[in-house]
C-alpha positions in Angstrom: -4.2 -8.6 8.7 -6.7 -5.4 7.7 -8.7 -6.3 4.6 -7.0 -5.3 1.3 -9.6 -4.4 -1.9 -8.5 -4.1 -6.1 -7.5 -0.3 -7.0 -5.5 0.0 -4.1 -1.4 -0.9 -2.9 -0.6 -1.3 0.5 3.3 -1.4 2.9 2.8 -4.3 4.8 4.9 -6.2 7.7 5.9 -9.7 6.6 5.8 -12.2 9.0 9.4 -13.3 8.4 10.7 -9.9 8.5 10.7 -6.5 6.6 8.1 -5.6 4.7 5.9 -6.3 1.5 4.3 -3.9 -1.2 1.0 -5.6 -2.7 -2.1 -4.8 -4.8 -5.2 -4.9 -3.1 -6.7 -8.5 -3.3 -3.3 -10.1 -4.2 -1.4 -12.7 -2.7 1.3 -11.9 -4.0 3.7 -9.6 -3.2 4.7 -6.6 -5.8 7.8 -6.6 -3.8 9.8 -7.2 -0.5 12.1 -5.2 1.2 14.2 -4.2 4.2 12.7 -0.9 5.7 9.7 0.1 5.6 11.0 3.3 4.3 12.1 1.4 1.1 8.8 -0.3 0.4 7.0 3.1 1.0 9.0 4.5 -1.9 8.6 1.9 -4.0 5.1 1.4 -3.3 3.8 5.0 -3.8 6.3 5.2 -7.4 4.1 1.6 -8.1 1.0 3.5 -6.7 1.6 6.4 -9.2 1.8 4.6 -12.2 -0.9 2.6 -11.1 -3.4 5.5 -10.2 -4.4 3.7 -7.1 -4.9 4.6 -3.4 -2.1 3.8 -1.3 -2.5 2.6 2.1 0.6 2.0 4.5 0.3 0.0 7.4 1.8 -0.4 10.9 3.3 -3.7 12.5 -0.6 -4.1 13.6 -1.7 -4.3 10.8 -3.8 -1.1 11.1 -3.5 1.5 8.3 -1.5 4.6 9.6 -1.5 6.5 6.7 -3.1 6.6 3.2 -2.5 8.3 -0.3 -4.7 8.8 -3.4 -2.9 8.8 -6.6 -5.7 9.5 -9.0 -8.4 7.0 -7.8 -9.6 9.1 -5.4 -13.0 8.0 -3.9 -14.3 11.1 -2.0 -16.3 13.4 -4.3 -15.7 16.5 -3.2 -15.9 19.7 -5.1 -13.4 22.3 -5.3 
């Protein structure tokens, strides 16, 4: 499973089934649930509030897409 880091909340598949919304570095999970459409949304609402980057991942493990909800660390201008 990729690596998961503090100031961040990641959609990842459980091993028993459907899928699991966690904090970087936690073991524990924020939440489980069905589809990975229902963890997405309730991960990037707990990603929001959280101003964290938000990372959702693919049955592999690998991250498919990625959010930045005010903890953005590119500095770019503009």
């Amino acid at each position: 499973m990729a690596k998961r880091t503090p100031g961040t909340h990641h959609v990842t598949p459980n091993s028993n089934g459907g899928w699991d919304v966690r904090r970087g570095g936690s073991d524990r999970s924020s939440g489980h649930f069905d589809t990975k459409r229902e963890a997405i949304d309730r991960g990037r609402e707990i990603s929001r509030n959280a101003k964290t980057e938000f990372k959702i991942h693919n049955r592999d493990g690998r991250i498919s897409q990625s959010d930045s909800h005010g903890n953005d660390p590119r500095n770019i201008k503009g």
